[in-house]
N, C-alpha and C positions, 0 to 999 in steps of 0.2 A: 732233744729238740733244739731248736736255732733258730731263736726269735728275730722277728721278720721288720724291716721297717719298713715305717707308716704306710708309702705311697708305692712298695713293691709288691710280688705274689701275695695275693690271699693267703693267710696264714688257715692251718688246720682247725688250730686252736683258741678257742678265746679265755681268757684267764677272766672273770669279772668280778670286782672287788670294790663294793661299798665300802667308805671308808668314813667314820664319824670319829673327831679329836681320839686320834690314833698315832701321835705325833713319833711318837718312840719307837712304834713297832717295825715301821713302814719300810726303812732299809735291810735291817736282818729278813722280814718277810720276801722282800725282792730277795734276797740273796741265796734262802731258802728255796724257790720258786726255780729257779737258776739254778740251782742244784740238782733240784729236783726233776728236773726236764731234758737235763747235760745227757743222759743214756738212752734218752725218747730217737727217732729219727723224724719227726714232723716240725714243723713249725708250729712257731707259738706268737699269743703277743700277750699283755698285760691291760687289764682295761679297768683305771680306777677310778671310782663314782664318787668323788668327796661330794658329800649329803650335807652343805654347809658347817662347816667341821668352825668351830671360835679358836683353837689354839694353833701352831702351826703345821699342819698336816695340809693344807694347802701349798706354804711355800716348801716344802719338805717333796708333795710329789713333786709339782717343776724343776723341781732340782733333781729329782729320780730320773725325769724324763729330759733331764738334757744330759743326763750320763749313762743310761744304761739303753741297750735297744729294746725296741717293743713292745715301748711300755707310751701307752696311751694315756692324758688324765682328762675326765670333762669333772666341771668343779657345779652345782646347784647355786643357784643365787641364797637358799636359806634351807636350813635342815626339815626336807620333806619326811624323811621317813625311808625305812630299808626296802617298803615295797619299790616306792619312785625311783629308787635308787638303782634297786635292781633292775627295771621296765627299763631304764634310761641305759642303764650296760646290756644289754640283752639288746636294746634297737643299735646300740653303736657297733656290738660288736661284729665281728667280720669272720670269722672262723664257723666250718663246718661243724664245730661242737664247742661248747660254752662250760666252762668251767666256775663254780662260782665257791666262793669260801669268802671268810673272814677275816679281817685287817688284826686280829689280837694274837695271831700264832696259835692258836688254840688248833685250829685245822692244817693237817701233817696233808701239803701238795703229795707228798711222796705216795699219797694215796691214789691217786689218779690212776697209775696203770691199774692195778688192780677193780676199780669202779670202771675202766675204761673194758675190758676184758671181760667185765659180767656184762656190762650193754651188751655188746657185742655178742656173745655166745646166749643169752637170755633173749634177743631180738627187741632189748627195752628201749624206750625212748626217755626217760631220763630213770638214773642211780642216783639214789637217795644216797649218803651215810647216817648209818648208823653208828652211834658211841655209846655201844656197849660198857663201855669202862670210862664213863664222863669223868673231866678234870674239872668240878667246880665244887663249890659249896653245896652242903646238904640239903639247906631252903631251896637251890635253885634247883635241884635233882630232883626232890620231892614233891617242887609243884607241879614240873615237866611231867614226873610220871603221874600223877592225879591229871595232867591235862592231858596228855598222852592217851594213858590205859581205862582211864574211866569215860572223863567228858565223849574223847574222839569215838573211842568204840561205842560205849551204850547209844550215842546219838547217832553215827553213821555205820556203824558195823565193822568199822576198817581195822586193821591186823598190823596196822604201818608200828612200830617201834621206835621211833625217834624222829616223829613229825616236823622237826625244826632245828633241824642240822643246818646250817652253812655250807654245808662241803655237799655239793652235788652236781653229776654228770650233765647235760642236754643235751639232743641234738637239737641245731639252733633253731630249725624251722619248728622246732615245740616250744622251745624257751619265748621265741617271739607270739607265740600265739596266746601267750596266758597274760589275762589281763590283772594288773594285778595294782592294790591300792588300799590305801589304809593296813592293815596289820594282815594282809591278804599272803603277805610270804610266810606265814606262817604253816599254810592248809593247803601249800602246791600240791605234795601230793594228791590229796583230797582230791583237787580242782583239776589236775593231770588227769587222773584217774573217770574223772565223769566225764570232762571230755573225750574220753574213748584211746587215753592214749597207756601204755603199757611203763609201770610204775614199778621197779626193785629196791630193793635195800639193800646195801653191800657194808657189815660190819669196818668200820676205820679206827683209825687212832686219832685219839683225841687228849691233847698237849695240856698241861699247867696254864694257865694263864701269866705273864710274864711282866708285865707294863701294866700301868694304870691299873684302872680301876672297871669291872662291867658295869655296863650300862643295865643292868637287868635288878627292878627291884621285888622283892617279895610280893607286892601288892598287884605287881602284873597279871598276877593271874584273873585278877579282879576287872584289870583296861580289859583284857583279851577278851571278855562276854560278849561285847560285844561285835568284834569279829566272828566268833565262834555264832552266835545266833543270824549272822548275815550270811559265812560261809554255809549255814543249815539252807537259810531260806532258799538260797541261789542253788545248791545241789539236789534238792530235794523238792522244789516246787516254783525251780525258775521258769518255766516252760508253760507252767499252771498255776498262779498265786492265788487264785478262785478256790483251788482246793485247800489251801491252807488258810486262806480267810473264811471261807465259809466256814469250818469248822467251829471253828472260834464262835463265829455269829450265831450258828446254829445253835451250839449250844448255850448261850446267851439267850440267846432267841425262847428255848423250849424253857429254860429258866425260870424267865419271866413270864412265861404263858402258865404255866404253873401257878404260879404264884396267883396270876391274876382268875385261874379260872378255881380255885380255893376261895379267894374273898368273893367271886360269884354265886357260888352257893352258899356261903354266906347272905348275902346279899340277898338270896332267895329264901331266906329262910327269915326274913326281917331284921336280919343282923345290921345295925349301922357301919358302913367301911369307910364313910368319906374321911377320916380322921386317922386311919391306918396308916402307920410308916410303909406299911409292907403294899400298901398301892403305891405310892412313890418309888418305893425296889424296884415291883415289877414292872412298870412303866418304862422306869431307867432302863434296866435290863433290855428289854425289848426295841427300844428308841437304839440304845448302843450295838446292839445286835445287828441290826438294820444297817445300822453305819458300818459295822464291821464285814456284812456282807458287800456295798456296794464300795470299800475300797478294794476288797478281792474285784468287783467288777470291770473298777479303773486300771490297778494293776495288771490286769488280764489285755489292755488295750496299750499299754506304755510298756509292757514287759520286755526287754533285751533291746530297748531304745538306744543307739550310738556306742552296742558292744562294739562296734567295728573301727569305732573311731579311738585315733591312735592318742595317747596322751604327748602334748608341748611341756619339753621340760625347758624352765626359765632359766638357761644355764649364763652363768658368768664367767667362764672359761673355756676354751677347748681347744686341746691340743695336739697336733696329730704330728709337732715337729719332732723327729730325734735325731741324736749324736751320729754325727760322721761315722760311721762303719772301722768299725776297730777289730776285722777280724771275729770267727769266730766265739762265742762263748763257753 
């Protein structure tokens, strides 16, 4: 391939690349990328989302992007997060297919054809990779696959193998359509896949880690609940929140009538109850139950309020200038 500048033909390709204090990596990555692309015949470009990065990997991409072609940077005013990150490369980019990976060299560009050639021939609309043969620590393998093989399947039923690769295909008109926010890049496929759109996994290689340090600590698995209980709510009962709050309340609801309708016979039988903890229970019960049904009610009236609407990213940078044309790459 032959990466395109800024303001010429629409490239094919869009490379998109979150990039958080990644200071080190960032030129052997371009160089890799370039390599990687040199036996392609399409055009490419580079499109890199500093997610407010504190070390220099700011001044480090404008310095990429005024020497090499094709490389795009938009910089966040503060580190949102790898979802914003991504949303914000995915609306910028320009290319009929979206390429997304990692700033740490861990994900081998050189995988592309091969991801590009299962879309294609499988009629998928985005390729996962899978890293069958991960390059990290044993904590972080071990949690991935308890988050993986237990949480994702017994809650969703899904067969996906490596939910949270980096390294993935799009075509762009999918990549733009997934809304995506808070730890929400983690469950693309997921969220691909309920949208109605056709989800592969294509085995990759996946690199040593080389520079610094990951961002990724043992305890994460722990932040993630909560995404993983939102990703549930939204796949499973975005459409209907009524069914999944009633549940709750009902049986709450039946709980408490229990309870209360025991100290009624009671009660009937001249037993004193006004001094019973278990009237307070069932009252509780019953009162919360009631509540829990009429949030289903609300939610059922605000549910997929301003799906449509696109997220502002507060950026302090952007740059679409490149180097004078120096001949092919």
């Amino acid at each position: 391939m032959t990466p395109v500048d800024a303001q010429s033909a629409t490239p094919r390709l869009s490379i998109v690349i979150p990039v958080y204090n990644e200071d080190e990596s960032l030129e052997e990555l371009l160089t890799s990328i370039e390599g990687a692309m040199a036996q392609a015949n399409e055009s490419y470009e580079v499109v890199f989302v500093d997610d407010g990065s504190t070390d220099g990997t700011f001044a480090r991409l404008k310095s990429l992007a005024g020497t090499h072609h094709g490389v795009r940077v938009f910089s966040l005013r503060r580190n949102l997060g790898k979802s914003p990150a991504l949303l914000c490369g995915f609306q910028k980019a320009r290319g009929e297919y979206i390429l997304t990976m990692d700033a740490d060299l861990q994900d081998d560009p050189n995988n592309f054809r091969r991801m590009y050639d299962q879309l294609c021939a499988e009629g998928a609309d985005i390729v996962s990779g899978w890293r069958r043969e991960r390059r990290d620590n044993a904590v972080k393998i071990a949690s991935s696959r308890v988050f993986n093989r237990l949480m994702i399947r017994v809650l969703f039923g899904s067969s996906f193998n490596d939910m949270n690769s980096g390294l993935k295909l799009y075509k762009a008109d999918v990549a733009r359509e997934l809304n995506l926010y808070g730890g929400m890049h983690r469950f693309i496929p997921l969220i691909a896949t309920e949208m109605g759109y056709r989800v592969a996994e294509c085995p990759v290689r996946h690199n040593q880690r080389k520079y610094g340090a990951s961002k990724y600590s043992p305890l994460k698995i722990f932040t993630e609940m909560p995404d993983l209980l939102t990703v549930f709510f939204l796949i499973k009962y975005t459409t209907r929140p009524l069914h999944f709050f009633a549940r709750i309340g009902s049986a709450l609801i039946a709980l408490g009538v229990a309870c209360l309708a025991y100290l009624t016979i009671l009660w009937t039988q001249s037993i004193p109850i006004g001094t019973r903890p278990l009237l307070t229970f069932g009252v509780l019960l019953v009162v919360i139950g009631g509540q829990t049904v009429f949030t289903g009610l609300l939610a059922d009236l605000i549910v997929n309020v301003g799906q449509n609407k696109r997220q502002e990213f507060p950026l302090k940078y952007a740059s679409d200038i490149i180097a004078a044309p120096r001949g092919p790459v």
